[in-house]
Backbone as CSV, one residue per row, in Angstrom:
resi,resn,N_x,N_y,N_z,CA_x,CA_y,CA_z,C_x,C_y,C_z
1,UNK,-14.630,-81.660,-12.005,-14.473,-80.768,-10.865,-15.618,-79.750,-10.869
2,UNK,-16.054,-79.432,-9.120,-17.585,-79.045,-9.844,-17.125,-77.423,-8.616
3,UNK,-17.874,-76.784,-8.833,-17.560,-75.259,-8.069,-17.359,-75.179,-6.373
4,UNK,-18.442,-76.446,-6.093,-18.459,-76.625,-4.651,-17.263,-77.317,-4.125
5,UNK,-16.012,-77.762,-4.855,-15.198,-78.805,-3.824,-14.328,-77.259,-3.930
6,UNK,-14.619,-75.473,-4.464,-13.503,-74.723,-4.272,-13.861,-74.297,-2.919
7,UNK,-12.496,-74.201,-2.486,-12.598,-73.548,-0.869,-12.384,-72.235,-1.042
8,UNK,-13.546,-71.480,-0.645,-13.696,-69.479,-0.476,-12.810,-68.783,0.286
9,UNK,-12.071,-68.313,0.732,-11.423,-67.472,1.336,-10.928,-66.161,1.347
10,UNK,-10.205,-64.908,2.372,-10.063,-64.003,2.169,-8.475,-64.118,1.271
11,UNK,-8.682,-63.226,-0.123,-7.173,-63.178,-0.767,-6.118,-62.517,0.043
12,UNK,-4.884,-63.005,0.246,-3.937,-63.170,1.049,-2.659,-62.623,0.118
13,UNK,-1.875,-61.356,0.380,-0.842,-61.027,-0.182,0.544,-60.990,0.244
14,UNK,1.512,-61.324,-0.197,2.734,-62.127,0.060,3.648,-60.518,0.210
15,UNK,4.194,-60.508,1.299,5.146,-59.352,1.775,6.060,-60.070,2.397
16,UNK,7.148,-59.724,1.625,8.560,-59.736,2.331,9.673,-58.770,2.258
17,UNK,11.013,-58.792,2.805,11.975,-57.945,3.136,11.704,-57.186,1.738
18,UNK,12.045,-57.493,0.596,12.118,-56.661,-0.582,10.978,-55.610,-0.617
19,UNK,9.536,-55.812,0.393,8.939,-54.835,-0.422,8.534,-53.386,1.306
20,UNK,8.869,-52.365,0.318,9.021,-51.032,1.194,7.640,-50.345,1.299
21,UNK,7.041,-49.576,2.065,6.241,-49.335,2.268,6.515,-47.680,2.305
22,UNK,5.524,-46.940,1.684,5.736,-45.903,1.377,5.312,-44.968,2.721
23,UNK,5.750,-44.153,2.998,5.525,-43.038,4.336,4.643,-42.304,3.769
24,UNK,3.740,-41.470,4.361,2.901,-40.715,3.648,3.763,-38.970,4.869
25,UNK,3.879,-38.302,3.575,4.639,-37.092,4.004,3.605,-36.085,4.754
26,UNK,3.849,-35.474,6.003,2.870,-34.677,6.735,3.561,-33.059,5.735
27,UNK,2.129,-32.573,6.232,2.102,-31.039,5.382,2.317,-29.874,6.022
28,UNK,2.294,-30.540,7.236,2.485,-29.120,8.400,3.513,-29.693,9.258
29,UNK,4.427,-28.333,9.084,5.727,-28.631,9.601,6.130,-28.780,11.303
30,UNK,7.276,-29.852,11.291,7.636,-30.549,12.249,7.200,-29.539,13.745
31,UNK,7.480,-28.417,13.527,7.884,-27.602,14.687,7.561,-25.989,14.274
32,UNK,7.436,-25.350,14.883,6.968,-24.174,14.556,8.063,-23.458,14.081
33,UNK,9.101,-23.629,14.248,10.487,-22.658,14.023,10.586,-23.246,12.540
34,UNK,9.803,-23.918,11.941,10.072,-23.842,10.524,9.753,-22.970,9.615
35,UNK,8.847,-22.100,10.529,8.007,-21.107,9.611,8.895,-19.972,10.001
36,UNK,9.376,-19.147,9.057,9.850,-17.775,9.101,9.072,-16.793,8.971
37,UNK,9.459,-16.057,9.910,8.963,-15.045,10.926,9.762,-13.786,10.991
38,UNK,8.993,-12.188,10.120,10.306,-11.144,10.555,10.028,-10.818,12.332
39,UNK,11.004,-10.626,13.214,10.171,-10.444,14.455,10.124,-9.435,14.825
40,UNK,10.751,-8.669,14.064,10.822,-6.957,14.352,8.775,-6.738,13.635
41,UNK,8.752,-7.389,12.540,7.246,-7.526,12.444,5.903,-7.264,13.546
42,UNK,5.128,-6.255,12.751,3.776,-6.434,13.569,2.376,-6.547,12.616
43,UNK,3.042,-6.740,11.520,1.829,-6.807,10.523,0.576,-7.460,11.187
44,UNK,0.855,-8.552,11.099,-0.050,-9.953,11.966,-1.355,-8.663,12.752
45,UNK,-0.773,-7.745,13.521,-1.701,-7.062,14.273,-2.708,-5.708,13.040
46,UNK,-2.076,-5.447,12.009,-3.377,-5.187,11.343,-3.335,-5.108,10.478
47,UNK,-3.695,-6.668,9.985,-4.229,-7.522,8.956,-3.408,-7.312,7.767
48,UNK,-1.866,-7.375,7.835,-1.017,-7.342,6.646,-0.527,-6.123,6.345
49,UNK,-0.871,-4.785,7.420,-0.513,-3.507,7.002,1.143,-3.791,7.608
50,UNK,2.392,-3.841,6.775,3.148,-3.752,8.132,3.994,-2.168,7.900
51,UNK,5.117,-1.978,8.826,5.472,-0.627,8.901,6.690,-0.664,8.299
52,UNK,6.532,0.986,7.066,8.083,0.617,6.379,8.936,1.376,7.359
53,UNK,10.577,1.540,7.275,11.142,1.922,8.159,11.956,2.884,7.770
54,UNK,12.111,2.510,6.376,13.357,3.440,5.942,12.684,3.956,4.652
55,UNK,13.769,5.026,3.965,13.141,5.814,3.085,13.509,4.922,1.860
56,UNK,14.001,4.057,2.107,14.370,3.161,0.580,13.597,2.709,0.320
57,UNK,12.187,1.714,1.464,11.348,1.229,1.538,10.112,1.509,0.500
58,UNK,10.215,3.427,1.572,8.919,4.067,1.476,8.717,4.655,-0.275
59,UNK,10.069,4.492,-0.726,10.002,5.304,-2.157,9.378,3.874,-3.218
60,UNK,9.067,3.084,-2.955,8.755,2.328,-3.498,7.472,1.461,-3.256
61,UNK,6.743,2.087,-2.630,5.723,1.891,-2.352,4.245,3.527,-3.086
62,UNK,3.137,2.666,-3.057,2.311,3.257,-3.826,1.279,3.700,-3.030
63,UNK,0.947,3.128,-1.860,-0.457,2.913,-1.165,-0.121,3.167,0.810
64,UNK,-0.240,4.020,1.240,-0.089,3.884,2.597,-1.217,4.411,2.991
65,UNK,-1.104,4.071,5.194,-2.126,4.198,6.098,-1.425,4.927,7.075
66,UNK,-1.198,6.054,7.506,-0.532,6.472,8.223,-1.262,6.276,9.869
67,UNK,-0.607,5.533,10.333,-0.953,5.521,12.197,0.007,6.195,12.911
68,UNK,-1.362,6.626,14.019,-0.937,7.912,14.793,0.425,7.396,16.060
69,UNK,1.695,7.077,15.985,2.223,6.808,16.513,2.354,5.608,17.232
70,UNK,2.175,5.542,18.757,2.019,3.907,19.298,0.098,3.486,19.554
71,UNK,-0.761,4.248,19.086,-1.940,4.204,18.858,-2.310,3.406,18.007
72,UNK,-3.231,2.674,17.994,-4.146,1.470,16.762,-5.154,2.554,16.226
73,UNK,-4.915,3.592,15.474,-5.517,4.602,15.014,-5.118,5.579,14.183
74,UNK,-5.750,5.469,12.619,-4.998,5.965,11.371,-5.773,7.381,11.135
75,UNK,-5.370,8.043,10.083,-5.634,8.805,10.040,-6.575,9.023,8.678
76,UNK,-8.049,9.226,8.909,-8.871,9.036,8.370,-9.371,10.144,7.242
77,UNK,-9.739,10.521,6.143,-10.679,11.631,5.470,-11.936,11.712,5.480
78,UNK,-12.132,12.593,5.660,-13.865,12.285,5.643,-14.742,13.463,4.325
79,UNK,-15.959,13.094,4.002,-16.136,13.960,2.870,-16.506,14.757,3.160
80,UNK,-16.261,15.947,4.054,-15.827,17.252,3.732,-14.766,17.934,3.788
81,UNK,-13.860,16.901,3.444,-12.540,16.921,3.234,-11.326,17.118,4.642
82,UNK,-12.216,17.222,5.560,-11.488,17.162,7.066,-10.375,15.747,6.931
83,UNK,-8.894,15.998,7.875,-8.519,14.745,7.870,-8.175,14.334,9.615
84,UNK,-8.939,13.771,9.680,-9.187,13.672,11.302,-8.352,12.347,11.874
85,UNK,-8.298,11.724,12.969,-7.727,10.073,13.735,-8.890,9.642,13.981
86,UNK,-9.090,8.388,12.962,-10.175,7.848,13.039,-9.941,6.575,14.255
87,UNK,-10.829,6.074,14.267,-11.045,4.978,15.650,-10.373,3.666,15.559
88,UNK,-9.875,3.127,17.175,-9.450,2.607,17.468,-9.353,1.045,16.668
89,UNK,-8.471,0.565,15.645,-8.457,-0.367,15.858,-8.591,-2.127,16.179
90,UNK,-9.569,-2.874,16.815,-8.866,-4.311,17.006,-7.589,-4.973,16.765
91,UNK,-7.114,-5.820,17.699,-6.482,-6.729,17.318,-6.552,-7.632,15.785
92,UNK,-5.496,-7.402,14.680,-5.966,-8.054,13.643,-6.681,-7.813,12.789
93,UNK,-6.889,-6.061,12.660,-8.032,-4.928,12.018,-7.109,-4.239,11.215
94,UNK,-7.035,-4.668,10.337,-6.663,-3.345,9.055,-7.239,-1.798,8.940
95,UNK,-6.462,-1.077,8.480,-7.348,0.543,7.849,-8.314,0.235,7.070
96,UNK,-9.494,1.221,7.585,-10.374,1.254,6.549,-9.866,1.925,5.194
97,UNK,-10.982,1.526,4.078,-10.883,2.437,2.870,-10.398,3.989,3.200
98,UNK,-11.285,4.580,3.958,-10.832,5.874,4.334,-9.691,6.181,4.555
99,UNK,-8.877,4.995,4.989,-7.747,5.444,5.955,-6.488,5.341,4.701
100,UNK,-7.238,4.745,3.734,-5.758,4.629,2.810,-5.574,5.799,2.240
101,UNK,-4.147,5.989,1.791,-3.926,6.867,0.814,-3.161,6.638,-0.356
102,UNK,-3.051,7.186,-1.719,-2.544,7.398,-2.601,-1.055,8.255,-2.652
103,UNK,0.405,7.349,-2.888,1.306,8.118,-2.936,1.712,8.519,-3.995
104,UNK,1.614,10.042,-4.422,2.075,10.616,-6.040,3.360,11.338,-5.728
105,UNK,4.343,10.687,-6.630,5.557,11.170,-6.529,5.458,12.114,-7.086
106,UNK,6.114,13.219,-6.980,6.635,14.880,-7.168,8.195,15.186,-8.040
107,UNK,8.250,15.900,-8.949,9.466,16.242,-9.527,10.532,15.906,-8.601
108,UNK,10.271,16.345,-6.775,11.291,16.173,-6.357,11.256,14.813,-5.311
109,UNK,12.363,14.184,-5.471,12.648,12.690,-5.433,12.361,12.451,-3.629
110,UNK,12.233,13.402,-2.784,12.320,13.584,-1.688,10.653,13.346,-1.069
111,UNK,9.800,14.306,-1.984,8.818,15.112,-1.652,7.226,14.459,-2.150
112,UNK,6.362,14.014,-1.647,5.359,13.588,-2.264,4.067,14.074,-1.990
113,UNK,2.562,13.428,-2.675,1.141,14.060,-2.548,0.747,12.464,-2.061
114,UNK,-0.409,13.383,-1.735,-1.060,12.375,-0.546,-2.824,12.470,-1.425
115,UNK,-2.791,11.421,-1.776,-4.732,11.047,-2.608,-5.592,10.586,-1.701
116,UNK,-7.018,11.433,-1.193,-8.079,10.522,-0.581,-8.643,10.007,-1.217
117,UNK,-9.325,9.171,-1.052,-10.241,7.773,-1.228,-11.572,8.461,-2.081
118,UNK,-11.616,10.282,-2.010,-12.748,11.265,-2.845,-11.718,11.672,-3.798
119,UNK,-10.374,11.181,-3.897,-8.964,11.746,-5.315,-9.465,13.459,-5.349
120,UNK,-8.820,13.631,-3.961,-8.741,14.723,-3.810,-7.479,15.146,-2.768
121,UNK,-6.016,16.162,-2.918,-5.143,15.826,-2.501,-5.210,16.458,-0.863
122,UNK,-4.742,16.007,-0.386,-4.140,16.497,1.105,-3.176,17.633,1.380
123,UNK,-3.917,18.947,1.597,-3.444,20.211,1.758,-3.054,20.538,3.049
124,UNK,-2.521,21.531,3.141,-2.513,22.595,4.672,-3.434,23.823,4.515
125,UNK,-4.859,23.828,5.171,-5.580,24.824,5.459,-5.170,25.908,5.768
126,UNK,-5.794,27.411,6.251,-5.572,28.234,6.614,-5.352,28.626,8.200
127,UNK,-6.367,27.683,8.613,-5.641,27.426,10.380,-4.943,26.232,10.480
128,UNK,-3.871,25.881,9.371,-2.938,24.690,9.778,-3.542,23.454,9.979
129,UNK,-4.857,23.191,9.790,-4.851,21.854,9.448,-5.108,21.006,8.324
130,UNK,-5.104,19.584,8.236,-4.790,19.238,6.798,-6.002,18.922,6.736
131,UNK,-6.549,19.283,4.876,-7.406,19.551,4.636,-7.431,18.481,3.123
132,UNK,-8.388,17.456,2.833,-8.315,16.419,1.462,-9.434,17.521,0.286
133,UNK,-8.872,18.243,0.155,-9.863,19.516,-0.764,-8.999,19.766,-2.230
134,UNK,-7.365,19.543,-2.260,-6.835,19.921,-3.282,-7.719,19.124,-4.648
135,UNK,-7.643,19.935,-5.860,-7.711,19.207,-7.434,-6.295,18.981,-7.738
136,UNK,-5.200,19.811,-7.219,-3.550,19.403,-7.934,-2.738,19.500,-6.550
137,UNK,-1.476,19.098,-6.675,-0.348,18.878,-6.325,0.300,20.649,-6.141
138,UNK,1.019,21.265,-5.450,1.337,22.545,-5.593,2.305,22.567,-4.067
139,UNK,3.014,23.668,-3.495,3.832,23.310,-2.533,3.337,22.663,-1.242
140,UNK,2.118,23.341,-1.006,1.011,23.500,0.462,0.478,22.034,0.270
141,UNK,1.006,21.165,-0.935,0.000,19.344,-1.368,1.481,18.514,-0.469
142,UNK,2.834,19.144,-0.959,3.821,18.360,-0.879,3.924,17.901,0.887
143,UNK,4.428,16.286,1.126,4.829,15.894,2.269,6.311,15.300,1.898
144,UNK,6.879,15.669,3.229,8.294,15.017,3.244,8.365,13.341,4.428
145,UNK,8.815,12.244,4.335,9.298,11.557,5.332,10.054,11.851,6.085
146,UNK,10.078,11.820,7.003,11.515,11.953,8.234,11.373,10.890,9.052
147,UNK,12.719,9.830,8.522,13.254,8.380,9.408,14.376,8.787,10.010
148,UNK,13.789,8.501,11.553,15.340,8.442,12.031,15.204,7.959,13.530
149,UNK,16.276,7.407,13.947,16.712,6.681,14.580,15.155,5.471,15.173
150,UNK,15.194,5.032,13.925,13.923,4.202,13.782,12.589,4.760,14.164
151,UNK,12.491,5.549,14.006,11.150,6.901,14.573,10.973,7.733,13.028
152,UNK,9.554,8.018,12.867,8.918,8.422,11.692,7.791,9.515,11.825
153,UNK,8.635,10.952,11.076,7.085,11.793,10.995,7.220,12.717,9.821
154,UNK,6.405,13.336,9.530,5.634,13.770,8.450,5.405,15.365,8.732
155,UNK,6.505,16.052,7.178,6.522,17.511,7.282,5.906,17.815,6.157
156,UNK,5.060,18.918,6.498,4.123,19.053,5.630,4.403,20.934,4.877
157,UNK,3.345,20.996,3.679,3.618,21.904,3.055,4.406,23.452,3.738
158,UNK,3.845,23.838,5.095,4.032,24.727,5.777,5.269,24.580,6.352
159,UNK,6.630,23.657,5.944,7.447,23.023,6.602,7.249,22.874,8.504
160,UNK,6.180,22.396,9.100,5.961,21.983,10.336,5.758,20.352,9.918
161,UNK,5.873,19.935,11.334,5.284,18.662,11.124,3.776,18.195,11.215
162,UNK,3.556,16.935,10.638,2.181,16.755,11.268,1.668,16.178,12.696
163,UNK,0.902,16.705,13.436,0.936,16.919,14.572,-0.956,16.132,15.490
164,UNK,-0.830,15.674,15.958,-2.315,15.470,17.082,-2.317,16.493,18.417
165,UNK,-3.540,16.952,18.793,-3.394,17.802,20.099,-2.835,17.013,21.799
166,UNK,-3.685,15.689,21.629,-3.606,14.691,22.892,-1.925,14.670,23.144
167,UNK,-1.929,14.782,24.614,-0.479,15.079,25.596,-0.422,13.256,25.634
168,UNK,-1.184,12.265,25.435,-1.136,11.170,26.096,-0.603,9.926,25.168
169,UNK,0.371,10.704,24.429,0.923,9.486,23.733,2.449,9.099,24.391
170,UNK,2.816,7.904,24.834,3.884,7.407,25.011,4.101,5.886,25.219
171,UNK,4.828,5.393,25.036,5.231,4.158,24.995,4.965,3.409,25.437
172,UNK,4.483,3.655,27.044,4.080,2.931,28.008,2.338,2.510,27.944
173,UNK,2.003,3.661,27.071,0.103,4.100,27.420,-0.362,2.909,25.802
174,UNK,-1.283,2.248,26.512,-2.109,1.778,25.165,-3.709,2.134,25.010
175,UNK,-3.891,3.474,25.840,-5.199,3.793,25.732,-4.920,4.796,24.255
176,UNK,-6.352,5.185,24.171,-6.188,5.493,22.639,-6.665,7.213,23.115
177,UNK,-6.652,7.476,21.830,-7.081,9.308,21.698,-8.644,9.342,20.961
178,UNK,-8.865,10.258,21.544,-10.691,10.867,21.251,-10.083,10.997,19.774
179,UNK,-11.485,10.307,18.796,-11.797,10.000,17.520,-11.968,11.568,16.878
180,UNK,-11.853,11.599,15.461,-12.230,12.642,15.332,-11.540,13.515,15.602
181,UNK,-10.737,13.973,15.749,-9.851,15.361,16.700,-8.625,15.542,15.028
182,UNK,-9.062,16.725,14.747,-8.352,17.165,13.407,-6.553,16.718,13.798
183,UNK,-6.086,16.479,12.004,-4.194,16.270,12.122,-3.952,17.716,11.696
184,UNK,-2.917,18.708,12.187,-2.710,19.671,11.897,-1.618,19.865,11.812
185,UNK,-0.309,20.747,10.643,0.485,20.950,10.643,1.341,22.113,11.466
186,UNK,1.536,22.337,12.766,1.893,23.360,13.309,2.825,23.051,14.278
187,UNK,4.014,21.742,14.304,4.691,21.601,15.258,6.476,21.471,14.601
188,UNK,6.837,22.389,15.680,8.454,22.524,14.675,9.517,21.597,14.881
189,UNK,8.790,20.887,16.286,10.304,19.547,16.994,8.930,18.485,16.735
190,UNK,10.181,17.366,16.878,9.153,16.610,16.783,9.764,15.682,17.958
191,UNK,8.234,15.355,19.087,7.959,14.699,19.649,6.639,13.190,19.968
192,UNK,6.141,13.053,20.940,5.504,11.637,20.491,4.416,12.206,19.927
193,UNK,4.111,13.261,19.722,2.711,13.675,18.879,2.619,13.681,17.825
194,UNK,4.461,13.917,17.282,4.383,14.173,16.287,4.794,12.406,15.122
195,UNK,5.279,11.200,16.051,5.447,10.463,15.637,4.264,9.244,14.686
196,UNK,4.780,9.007,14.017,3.931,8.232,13.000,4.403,6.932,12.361
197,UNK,3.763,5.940,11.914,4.248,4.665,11.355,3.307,4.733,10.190
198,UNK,4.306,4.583,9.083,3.556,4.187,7.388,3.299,3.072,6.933
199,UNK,2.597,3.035,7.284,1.936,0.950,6.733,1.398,1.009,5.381
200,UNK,1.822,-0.281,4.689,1.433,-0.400,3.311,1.171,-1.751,3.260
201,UNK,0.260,-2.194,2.591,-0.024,-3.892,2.219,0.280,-4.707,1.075
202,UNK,1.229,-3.616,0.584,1.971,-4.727,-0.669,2.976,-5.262,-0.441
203,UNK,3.272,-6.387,-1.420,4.409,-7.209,-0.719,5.766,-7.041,-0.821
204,UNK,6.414,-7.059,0.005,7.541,-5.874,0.304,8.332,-6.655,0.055
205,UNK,8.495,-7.971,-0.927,9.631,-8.532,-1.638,9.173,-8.362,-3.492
206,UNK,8.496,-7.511,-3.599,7.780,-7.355,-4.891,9.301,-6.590,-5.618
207,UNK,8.973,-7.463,-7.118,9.848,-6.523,-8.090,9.477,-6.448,-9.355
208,UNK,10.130,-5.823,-10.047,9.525,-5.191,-11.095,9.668,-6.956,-12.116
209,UNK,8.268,-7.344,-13.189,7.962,-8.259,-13.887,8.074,-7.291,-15.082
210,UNK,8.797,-7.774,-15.961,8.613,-7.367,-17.183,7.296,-8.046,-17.868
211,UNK,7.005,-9.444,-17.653,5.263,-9.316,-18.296,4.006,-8.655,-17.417
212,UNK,4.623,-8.224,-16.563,3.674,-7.227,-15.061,2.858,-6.560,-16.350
213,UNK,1.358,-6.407,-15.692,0.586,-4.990,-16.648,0.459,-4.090,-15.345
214,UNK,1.520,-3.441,-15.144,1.699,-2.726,-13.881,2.128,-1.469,-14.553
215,UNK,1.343,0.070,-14.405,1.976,1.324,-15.024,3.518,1.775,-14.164
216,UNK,3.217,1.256,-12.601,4.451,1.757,-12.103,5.734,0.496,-11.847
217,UNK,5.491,-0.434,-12.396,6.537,-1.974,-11.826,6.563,-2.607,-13.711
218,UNK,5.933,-2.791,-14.163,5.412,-3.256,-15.733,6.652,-2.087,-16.829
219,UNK,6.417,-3.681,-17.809,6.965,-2.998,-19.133,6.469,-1.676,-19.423
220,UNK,6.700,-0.976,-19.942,6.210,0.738,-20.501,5.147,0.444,-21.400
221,UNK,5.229,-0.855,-22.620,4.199,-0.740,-23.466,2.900,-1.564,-23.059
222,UNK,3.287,-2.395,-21.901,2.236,-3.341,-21.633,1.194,-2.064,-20.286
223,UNK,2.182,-1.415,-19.760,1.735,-0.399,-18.976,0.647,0.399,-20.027
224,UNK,1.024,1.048,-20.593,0.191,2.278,-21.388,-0.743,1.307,-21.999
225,UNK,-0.964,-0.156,-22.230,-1.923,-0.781,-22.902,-3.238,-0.904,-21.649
226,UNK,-2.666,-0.909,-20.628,-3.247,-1.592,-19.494,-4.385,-0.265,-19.418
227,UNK,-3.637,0.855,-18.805,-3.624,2.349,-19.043,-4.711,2.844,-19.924
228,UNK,-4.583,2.265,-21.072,-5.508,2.966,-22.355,-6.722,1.881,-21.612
229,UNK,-7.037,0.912,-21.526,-8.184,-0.123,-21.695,-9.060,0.586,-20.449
230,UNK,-8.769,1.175,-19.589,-9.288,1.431,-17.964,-10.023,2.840,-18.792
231,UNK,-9.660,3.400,-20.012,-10.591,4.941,-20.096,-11.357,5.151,-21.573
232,UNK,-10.273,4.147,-22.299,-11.278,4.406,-23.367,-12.660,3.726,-23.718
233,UNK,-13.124,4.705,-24.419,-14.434,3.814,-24.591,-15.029,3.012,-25.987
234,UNK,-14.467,2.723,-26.779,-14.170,1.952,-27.357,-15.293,1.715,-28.461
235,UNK,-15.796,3.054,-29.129,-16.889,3.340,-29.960,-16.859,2.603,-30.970
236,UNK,-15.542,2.437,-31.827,-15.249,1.640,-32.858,-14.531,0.269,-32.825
237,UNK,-14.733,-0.219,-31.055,-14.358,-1.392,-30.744,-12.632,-1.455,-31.267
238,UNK,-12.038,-0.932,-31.364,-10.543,-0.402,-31.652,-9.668,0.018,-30.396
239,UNK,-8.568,-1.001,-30.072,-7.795,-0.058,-29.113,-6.998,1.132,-29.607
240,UNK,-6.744,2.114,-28.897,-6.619,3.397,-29.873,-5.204,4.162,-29.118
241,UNK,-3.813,3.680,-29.369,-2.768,4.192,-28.412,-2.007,5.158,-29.126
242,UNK,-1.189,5.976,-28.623,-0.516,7.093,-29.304,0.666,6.566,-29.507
243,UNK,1.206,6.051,-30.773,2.160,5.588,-31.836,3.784,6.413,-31.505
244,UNK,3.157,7.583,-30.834,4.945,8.099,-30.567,5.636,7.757,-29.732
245,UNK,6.602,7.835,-29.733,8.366,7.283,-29.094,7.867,7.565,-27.946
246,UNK,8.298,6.239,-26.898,8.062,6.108,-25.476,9.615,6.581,-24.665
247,UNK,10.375,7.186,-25.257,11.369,7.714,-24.461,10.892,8.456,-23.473
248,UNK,10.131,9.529,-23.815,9.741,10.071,-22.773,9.245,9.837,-21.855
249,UNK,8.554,8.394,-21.454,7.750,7.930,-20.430,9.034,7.437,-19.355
250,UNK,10.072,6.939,-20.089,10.942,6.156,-19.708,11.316,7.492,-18.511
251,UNK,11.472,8.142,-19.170,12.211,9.474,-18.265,11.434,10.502,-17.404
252,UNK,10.076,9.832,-17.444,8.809,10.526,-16.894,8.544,9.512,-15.423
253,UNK,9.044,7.933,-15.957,8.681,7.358,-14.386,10.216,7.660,-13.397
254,UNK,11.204,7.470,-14.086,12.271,8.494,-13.321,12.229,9.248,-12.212
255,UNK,11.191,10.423,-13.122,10.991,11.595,-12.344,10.180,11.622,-11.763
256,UNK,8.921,10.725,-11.236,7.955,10.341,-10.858,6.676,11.268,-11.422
257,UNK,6.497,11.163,-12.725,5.720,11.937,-13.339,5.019,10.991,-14.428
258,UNK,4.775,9.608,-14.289,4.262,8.707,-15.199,3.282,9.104,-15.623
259,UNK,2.419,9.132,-14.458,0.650,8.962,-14.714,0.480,10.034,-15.567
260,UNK,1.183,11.405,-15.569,0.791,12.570,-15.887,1.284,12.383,-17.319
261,UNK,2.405,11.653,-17.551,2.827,11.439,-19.187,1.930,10.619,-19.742
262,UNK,1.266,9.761,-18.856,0.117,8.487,-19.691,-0.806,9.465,-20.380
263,UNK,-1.265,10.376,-19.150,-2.068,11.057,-19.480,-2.519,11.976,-20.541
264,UNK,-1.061,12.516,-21.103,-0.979,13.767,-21.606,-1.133,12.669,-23.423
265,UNK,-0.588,11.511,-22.900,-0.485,11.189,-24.435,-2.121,10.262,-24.832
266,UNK,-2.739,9.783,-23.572,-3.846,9.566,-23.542,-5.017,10.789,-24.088
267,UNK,-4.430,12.179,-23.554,-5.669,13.075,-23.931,-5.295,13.571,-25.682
268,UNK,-4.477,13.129,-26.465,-4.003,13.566,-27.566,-5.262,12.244,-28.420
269,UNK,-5.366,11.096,-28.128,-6.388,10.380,-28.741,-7.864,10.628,-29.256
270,UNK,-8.102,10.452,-30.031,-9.669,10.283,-29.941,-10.466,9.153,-29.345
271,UNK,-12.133,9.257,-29.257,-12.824,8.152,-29.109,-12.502,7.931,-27.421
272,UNK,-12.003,9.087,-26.616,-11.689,8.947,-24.983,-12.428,9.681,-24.345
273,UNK,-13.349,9.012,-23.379,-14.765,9.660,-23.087,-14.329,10.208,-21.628
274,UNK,-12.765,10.440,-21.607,-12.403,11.034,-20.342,-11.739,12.447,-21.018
275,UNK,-11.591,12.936,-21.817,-10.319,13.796,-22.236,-11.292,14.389,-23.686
């Protein structure tokens, strides 16, 4: 038998009832209603900031952008410590750096400080407006929340609220307000001038990880490790932590006084090129 009497052909595979054919699974879902959606939500409109509502929310949050009511316009610092309504906005535009702030909780559970982007705190000036000039926390630093009946504003050291001059805020209007125009504490009712929405961009199903290296969500010791590595400087290549009883920290984030306990046991070290 020699190679030429084989007949060449295409190989041919035998399928019958027994054999199943696999579906290949699609990745994007059937219909749009599969995707969950909060719809009271407006994050989507700038870029993941969304608005907390209640004070249960807001106490648990670290980082806000305060916008000037129904305006696409936050409230900005600038470095000479002015805190002015910075500009309008886009569709799908987050706060700038400027616009964020730092929330430092206060002995009292109610009452907090406000950090610019120069870690310098947010005061009440001498003609009532707010001023990013503080070095500490003191009564004239403290802000209060006020939620209510789903409406949000902000009383400040002078117990007034915080306030814009423009008559042209209301519900109906989506034009915006002249840039620049100082926030001042001098209004005793509060109306649409005085209204505000607190946007934050963390994720608002977040909880506390015990392996977290988080000072405010994190274990206490993985915290103060995290803590020490960000200041010391590490002359003898040695991490260098203070060995005493962490009860007190325990009872320091409580009171919202962590950072200041990291601190105090941070400046007791040597070899810390901050302290």
């Amino acid at each position: 038998m020699s190679y030429d009497d084989i007949k060449i052909s295409k190989l041919k595979f035998k399928t019958g009832s027994g054999v199943v054919k696999k579906k290949k699974k699609s990745k994007k879902p059937k219909h749009e209603s599969a995707i969950v959606k909060d719809p009271d939500s407006d994050s989507e409109e700038f870029d993941g900031w969304w608005n907390m509502k209640t004070a249960e929310v807001f106490v648990t949050s670290s980082i806000v952008a305060i916008q000037q009511g129904v305006l696409r316009q936050f409230w900005r610092s600038l470095d000479n410590g002015k805190i002015v309504l910075g500009p309008p906005r886009a569709m799908g535009e987050g706060p700038a750096p400027e616009e964020q702030f730092t929330i430092i909780k206060t002995a009292d559970t109610n009452k907090f400080g406000l950090k610019t982007g120069f870690m310098k705190y947010i005061t009440v000036g001498k003609d009532n407006t707010l001023q990013g000039i503080s070095e500490a926390i003191g009564p004239r630093e403290c802000f209060e929340a006020v939620f209510q009946e789903g409406k949000t504003a902000l009383t400040c050291g002078n117990s007034c609220f915080a306030s814009i001059e423009t008559n042209s805020l209301s519900a109906a209007s989506s034009s915006s307000a002249s840039s620049n125009q100082p926030i001042s504490a001098s209004a005793f009712k509060v109306s649409d001038k005085e209204h505000v929405c607190l946007r934050t961009n963390l994720d608002r199903n977040r909880k506390a990880d015990p392996s977290e290296q988080d000072v405010d969500f994190g274990r206490l010791d993985v915290a103060e490790l995290s803590y020490v590595k960000k200041f010391q400087s590490f002359q003898d290549r040695r991490i260098k932590i203070n060995p005493g009883d962490r009860s007190d920290l325990a009872k320091a984030r409580e009171d919202g006084k962590l950072h200041e306990a990291l601190l105090d046991r941070r400046a007791k070290m040597k070899h810390d090129k901050f302290c």
